[in-house]
TORKOL-4160 file (C-alpha; in steps of 0.2 Angstrom, whole numbers, padded with zeros to 4 digits, m for minus):
322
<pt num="1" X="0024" Y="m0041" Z="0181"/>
<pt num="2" X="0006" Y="m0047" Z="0179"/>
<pt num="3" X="0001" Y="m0053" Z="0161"/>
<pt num="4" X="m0015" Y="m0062" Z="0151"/>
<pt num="5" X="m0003" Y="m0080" Z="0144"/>
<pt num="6" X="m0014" Y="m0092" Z="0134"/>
<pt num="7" X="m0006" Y="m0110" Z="0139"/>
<pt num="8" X="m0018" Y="m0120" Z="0128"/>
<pt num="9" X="m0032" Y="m0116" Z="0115"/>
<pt num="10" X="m0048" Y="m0112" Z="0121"/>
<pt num="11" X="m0062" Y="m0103" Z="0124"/>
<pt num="12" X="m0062" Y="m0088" Z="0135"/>
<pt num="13" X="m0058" Y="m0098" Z="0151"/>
<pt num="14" X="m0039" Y="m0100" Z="0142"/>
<pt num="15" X="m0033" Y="m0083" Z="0148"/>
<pt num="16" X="m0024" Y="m0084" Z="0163"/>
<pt num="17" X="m0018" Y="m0073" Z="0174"/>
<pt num="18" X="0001" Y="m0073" Z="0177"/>
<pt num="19" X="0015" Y="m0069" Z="0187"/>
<pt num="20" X="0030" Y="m0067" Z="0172"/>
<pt num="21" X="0047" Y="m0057" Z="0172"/>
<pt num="22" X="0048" Y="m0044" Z="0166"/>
<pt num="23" X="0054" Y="m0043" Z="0149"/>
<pt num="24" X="0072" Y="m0036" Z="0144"/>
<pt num="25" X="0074" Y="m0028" Z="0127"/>
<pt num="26" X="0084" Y="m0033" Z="0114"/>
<pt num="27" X="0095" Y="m0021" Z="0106"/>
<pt num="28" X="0084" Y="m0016" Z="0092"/>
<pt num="29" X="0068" Y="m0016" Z="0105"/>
<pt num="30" X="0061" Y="m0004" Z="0119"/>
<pt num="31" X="0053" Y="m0007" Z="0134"/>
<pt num="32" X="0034" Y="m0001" Z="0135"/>
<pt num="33" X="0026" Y="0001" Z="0151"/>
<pt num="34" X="0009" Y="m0001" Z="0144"/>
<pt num="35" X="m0006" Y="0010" Z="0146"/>
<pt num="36" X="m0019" Y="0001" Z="0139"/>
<pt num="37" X="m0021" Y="m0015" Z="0127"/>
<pt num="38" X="m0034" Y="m0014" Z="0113"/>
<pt num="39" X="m0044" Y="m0031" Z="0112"/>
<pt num="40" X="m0045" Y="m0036" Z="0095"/>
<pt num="41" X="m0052" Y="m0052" Z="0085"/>
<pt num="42" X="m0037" Y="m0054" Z="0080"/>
<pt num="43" X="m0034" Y="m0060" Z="0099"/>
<pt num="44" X="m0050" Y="m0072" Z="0100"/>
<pt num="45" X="m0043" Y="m0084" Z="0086"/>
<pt num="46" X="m0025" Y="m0084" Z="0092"/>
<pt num="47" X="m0034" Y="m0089" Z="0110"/>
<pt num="48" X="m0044" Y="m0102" Z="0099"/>
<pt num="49" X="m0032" Y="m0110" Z="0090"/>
<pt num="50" X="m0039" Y="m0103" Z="0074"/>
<pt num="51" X="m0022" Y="m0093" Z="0073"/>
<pt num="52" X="m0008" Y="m0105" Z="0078"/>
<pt num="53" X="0006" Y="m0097" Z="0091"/>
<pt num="54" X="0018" Y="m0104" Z="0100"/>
<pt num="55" X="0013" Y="m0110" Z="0118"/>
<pt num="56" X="0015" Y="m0102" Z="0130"/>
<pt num="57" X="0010" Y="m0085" Z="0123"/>
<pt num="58" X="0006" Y="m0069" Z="0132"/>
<pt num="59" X="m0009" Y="m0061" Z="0122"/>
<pt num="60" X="m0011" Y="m0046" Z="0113"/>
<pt num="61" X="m0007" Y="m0037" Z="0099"/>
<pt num="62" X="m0009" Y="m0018" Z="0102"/>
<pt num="63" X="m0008" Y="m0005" Z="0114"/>
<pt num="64" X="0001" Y="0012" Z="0119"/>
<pt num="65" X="0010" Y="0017" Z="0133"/>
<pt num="66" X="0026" Y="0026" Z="0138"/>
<pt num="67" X="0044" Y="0019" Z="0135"/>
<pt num="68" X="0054" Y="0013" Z="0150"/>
<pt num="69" X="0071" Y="0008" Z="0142"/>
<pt num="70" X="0078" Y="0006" Z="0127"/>
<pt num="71" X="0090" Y="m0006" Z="0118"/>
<pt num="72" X="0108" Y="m0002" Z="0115"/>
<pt num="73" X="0105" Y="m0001" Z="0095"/>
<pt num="74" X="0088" Y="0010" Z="0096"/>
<pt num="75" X="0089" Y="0029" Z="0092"/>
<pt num="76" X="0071" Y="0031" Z="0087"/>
<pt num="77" X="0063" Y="0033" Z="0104"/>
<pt num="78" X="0068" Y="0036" Z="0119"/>
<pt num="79" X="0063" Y="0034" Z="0138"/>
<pt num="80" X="0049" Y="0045" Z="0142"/>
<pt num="81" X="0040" Y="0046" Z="0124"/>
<pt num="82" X="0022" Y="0042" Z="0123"/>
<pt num="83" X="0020" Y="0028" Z="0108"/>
<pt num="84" X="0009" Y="0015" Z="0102"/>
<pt num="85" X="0010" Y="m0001" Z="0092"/>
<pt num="86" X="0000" Y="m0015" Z="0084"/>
<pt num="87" X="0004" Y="m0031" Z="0077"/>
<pt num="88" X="0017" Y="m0036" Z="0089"/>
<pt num="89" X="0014" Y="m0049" Z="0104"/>
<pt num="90" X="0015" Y="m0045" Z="0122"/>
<pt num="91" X="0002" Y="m0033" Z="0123"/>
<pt num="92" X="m0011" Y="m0039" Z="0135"/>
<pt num="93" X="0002" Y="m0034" Z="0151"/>
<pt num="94" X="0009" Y="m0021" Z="0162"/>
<pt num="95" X="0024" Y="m0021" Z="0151"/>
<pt num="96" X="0029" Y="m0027" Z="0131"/>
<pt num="97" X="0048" Y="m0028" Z="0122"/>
<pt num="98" X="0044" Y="m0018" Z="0105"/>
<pt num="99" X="0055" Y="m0016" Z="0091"/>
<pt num="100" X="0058" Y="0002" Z="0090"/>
<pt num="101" X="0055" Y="0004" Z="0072"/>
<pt num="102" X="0036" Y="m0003" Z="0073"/>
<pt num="103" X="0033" Y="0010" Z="0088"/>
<pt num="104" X="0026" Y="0026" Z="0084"/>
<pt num="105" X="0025" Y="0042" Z="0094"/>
<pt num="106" X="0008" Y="0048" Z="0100"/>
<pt num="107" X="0007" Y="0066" Z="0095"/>
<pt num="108" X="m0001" Y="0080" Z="0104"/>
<pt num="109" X="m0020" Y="0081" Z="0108"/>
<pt num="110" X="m0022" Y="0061" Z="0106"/>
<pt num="111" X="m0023" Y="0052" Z="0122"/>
<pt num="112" X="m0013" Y="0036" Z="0125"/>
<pt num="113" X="m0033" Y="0028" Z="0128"/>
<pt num="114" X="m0037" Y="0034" Z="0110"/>
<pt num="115" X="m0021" Y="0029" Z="0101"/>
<pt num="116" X="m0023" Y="0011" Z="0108"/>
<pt num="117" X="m0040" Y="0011" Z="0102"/>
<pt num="118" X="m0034" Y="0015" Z="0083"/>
<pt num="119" X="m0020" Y="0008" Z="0078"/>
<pt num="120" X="m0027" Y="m0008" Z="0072"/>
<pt num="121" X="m0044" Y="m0004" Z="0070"/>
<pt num="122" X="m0042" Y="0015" Z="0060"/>
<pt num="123" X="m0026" Y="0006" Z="0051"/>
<pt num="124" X="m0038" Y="m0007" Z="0045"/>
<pt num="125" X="m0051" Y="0006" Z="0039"/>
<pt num="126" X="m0039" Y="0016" Z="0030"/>
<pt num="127" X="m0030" Y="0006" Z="0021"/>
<pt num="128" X="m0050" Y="m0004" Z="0017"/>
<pt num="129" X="m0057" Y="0013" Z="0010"/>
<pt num="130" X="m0039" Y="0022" Z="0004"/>
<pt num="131" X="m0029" Y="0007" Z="m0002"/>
<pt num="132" X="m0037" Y="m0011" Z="m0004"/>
<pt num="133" X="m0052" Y="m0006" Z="m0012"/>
<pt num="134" X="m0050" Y="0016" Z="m0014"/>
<pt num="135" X="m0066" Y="0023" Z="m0011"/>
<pt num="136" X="m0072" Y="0037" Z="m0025"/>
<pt num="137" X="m0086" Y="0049" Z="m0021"/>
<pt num="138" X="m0102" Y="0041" Z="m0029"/>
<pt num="139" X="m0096" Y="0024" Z="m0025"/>
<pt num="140" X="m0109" Y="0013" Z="m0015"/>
<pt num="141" X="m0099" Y="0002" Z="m0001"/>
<pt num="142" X="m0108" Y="m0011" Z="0009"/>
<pt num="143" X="m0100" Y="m0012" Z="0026"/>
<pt num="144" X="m0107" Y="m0027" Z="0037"/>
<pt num="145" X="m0104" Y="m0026" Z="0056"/>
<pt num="146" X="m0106" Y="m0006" Z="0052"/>
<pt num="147" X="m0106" Y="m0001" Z="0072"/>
<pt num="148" X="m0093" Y="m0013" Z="0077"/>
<pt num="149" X="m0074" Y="m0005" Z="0079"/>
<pt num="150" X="m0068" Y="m0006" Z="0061"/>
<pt num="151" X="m0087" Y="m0002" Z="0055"/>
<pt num="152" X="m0088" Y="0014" Z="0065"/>
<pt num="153" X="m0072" Y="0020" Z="0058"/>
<pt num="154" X="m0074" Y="0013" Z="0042"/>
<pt num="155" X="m0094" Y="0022" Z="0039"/>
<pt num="156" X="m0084" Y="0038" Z="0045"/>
<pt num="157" X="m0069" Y="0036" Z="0032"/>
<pt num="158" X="m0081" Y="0033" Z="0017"/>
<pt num="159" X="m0093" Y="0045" Z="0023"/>
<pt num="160" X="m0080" Y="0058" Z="0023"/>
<pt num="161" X="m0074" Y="0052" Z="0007"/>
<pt num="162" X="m0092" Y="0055" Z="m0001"/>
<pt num="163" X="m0097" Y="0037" Z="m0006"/>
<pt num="164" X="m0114" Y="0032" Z="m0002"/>
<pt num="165" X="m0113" Y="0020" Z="0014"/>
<pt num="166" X="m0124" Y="0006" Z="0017"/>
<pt num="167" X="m0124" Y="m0003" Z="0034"/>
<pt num="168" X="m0127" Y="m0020" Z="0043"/>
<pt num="169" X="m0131" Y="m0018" Z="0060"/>
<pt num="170" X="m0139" Y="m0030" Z="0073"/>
<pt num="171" X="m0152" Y="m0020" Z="0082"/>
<pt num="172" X="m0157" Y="0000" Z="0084"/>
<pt num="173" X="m0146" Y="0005" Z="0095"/>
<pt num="174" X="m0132" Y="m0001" Z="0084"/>
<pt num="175" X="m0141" Y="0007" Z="0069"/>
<pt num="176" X="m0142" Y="0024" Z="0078"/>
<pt num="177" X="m0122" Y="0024" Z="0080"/>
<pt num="178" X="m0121" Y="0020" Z="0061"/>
<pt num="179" X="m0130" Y="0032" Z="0055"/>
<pt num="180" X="m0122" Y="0042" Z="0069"/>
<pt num="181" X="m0107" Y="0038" Z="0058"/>
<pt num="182" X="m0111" Y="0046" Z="0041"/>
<pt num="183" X="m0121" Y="0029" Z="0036"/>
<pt num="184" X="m0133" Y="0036" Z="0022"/>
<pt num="185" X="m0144" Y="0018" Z="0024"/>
<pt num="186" X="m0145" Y="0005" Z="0038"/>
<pt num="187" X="m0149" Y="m0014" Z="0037"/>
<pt num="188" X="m0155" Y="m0021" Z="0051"/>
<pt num="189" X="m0152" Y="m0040" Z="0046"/>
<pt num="190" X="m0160" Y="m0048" Z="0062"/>
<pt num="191" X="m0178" Y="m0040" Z="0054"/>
<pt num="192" X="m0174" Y="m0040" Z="0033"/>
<pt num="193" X="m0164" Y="m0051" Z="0022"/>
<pt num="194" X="m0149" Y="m0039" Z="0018"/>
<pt num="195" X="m0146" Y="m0044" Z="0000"/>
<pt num="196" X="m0163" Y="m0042" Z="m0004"/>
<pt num="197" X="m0164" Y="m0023" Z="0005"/>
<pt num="198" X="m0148" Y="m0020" Z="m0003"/>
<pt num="199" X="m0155" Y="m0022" Z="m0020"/>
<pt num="200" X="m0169" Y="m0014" Z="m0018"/>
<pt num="201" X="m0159" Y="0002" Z="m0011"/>
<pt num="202" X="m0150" Y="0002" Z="m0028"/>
<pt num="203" X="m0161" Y="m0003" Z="m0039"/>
<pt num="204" X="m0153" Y="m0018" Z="m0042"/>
<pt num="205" X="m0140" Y="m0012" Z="m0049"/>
<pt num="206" X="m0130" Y="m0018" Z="m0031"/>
<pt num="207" X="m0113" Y="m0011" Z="m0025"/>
<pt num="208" X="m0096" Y="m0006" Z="m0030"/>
<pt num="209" X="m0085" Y="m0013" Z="m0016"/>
<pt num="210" X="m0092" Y="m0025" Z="0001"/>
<pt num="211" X="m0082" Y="m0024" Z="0016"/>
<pt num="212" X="m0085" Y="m0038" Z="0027"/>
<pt num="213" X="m0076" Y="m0041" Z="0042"/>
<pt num="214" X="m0091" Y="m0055" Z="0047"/>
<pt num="215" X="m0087" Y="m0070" Z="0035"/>
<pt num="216" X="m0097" Y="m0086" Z="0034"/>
<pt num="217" X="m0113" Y="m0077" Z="0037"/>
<pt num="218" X="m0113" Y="m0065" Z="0024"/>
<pt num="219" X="m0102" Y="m0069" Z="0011"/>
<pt num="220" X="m0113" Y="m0079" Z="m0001"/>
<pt num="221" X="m0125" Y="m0063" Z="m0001"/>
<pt num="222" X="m0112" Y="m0053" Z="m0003"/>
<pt num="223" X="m0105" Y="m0059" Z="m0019"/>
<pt num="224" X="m0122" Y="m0057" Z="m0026"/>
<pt num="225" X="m0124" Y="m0040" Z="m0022"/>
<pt num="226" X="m0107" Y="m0032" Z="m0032"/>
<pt num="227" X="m0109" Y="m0026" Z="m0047"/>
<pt num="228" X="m0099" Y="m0030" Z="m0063"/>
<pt num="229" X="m0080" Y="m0031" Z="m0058"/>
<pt num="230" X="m0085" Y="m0025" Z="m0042"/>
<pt num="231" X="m0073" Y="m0032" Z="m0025"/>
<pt num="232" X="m0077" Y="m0042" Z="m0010"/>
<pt num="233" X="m0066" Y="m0034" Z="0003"/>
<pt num="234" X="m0065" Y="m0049" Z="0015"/>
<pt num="235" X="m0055" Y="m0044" Z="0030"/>
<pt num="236" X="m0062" Y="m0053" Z="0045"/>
<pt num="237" X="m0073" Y="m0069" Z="0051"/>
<pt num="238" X="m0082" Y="m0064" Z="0066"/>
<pt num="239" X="m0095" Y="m0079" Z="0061"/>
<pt num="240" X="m0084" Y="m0091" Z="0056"/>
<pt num="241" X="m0072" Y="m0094" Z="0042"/>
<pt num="242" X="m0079" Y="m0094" Z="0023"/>
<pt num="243" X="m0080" Y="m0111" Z="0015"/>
<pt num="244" X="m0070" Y="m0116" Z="0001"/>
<pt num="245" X="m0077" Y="m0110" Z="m0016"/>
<pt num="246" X="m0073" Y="m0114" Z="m0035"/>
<pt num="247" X="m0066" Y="m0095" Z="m0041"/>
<pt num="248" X="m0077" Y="m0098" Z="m0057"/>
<pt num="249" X="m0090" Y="m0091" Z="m0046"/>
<pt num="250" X="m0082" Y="m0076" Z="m0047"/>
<pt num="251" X="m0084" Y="m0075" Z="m0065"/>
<pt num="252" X="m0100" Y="m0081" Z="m0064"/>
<pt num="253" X="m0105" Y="m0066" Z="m0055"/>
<pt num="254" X="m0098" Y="m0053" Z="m0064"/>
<pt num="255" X="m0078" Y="m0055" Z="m0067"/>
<pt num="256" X="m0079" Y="m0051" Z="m0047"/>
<pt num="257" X="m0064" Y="m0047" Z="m0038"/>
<pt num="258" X="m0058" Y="m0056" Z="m0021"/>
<pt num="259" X="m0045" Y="m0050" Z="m0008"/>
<pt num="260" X="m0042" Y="m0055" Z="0009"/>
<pt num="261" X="m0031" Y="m0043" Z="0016"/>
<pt num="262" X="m0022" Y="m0039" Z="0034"/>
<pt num="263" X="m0016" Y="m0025" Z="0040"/>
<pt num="264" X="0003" Y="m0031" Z="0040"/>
<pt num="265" X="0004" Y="m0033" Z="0024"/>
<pt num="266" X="m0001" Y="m0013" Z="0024"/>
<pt num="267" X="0010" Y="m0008" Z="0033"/>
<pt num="268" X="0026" Y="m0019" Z="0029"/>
<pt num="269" X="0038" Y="m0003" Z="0029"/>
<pt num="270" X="0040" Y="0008" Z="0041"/>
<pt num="271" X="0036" Y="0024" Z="0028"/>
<pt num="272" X="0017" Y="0013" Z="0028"/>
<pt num="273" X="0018" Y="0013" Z="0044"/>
<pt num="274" X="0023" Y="0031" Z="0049"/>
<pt num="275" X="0009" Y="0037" Z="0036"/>
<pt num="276" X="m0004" Y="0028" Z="0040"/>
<pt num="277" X="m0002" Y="0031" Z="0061"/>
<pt num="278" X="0001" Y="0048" Z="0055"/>
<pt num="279" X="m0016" Y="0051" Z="0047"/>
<pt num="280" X="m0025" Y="0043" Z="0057"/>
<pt num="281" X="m0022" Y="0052" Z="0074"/>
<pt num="282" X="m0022" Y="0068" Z="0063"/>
<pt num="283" X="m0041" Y="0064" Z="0060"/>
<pt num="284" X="m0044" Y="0062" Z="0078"/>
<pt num="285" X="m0033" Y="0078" Z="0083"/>
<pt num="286" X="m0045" Y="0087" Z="0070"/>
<pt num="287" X="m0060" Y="0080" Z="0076"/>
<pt num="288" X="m0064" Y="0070" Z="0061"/>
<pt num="289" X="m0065" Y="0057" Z="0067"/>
<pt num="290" X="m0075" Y="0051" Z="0081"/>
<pt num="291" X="m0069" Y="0037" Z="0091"/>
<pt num="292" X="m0081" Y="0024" Z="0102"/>
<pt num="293" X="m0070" Y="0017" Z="0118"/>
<pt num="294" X="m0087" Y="0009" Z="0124"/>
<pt num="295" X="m0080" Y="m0002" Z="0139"/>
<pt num="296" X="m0064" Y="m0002" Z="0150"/>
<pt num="297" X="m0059" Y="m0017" Z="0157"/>
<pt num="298" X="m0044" Y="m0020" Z="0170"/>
<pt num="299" X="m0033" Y="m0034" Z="0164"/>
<pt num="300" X="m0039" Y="m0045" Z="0175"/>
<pt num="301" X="m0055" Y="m0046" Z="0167"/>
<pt num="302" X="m0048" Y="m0049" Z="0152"/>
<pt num="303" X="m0061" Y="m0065" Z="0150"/>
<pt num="304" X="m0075" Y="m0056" Z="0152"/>
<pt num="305" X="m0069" Y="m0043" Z="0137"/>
<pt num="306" X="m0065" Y="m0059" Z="0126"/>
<pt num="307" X="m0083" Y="m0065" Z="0132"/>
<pt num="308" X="m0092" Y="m0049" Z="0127"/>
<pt num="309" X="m0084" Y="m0046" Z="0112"/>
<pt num="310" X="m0087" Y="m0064" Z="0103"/>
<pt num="311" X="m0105" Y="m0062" Z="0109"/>
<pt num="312" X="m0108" Y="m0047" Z="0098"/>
<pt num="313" X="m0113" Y="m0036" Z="0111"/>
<pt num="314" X="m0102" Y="m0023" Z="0110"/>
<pt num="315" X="m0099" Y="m0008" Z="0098"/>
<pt num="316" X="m0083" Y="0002" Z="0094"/>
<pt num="317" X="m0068" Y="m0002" Z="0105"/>
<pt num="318" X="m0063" Y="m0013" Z="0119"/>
<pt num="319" X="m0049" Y="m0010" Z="0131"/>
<pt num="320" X="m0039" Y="m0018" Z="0145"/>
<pt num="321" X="m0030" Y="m0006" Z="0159"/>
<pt num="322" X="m0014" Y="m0017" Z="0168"/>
């Protein structure tokens, strides 16, 4: 089968094409003919060497598809479903060995497409807005990156939720989507300083909760823009990783709080799991919530997705197609 292995760290140039076996499951795993791969940043720091794995590794770490075979152990699923999966290597191929209990099936009116676009990505934003830090009506959220894949979903989630969303976005176009999104005001930081903009939308009283996926950029402002016990919800570092900081800051601040979560921490059992796949593509079967697949990629360009995406030219999803 053909599949994207990283041999060494590198940049986008370390994803190479390869000839490999196809994989045989285990007795607890099925066999996934893959639809389509999401492309996450999750993916660019394994590539880097940011994340460490084991070399040789083939790449990816979400995706949906139909299952091919199944182990002798597995009762969950069998040949024929439709499921989808995250958090489990392997993905950035024409087939992926899955353990049955982290695959879940893709109901009705969801698309394979759409369920590889959410199950990282709308995981993330649910848990952000429903667990980590859970969003109130009347809350003020920050959300930097607002148009990029979690941001979209995350603006929608909040938006729905009833808490007053503030965005950071790059340019108008990417302001358009978030305000597309539910955003109630948009910050485009490449023309205003965002902290300063932020206190002056709130009259300086600042925000409850700061969602920011970006990192070494933004998180200084962002501290100083959260109110009394307010949270910094640092979930990603698409600018690079924070410095180190003395945590007396944070009471400096306002007795602040500090989390840096991942999503497998949300969903360590399989009851997380099933709920949180569960709501999610019930919000998209309902049409509430709107999902952006905004290029498609074979999986032989799967540099060029790397490419685009670290360049900050994208917004909402990426996807490969073996």
């Amino acid at each position: 089968m053909k599949a994207i292995q990283v041999k060494k760290p590198g940049g986008a140039e370390a994803l190479e094409l390869v000839e490999i076996p196809v994989p045989q499951p285990k007795p607890n795993e099925a066999l996934v003919k893959v639809a389509a791969a999401g492309v996450n940043f999750i993916d660019v720091y394994q590539r880097e060497g940011r994340y460490p794995v084991a070399l040789p590794f083939v790449i990816g770490q979400e995706g949906a598809g139909v299952v091919s075979a199944v182990g002798a152990e597995v009762k969950s699923v069998k040949a024929g479903e439709r499921v989808a999966w995250t958090s489990i290597m392997g993905s950035y191929a024409e087939f992926v060995a899955v353990p049955a209990d982290r695959l879940v099936r893709i109901p009705q009116g969801v698309s394979d497409r759409e369920a590889a676009a959410v199950m990282l990505q709308g995981m993330t934003a649910h848990y952000l807005v429903f667990a980590t830090f859970p969003l109130k009506p009347g809350d003020t959220a920050l959300v930097q990156a607002a148009a990029g894949g979690v941001g979209l979903l995350l603006v929608q989630m909040a938006h729905h939720i009833g808490a007053r969303v503030i965005g950071t976005v790059s340019n108008e176009e990417k302001a358009r989507l978030a305000r597309e999104a539910g955003a109630d005001e948009v910050i485009l930081y490449t023309q205003v300083d965002f902290e300063s903009e932020t206190k002056r939308l709130t009259q300086g009283k600042g925000v409850e909760v700061v969602y920011d996926s970006v990192g070494k950029t933004t998180f200084e402002k962002g501290l100083n823009l959260l109110r009394p016990r307010g949270m910094m919800v640092l979930f990603g570092g698409s600018s690079g990783a924070v410095p180190p900081f003395d945590p007396i800051t944070l009471s400096q601040k306002g007795s602040l709080f500090l989390t840096r979560p991942t999503l497998n921490h949300y969903i360590v059992t399989r009851d997380d799991l099933e709920a949180r796949a569960s709501a999610i593509f019930e919000m998209i079967a309902a049409k509430r919530l709107k999902l952006r697949i905004e290029y498609i990629y074979p999986l032989t360009e799967a540099q060029q997705a790397h490419r685009d995406l670290e360049g900050r030219k994208t917004t909402g999803k990426l996807l490969l197609i073996p």
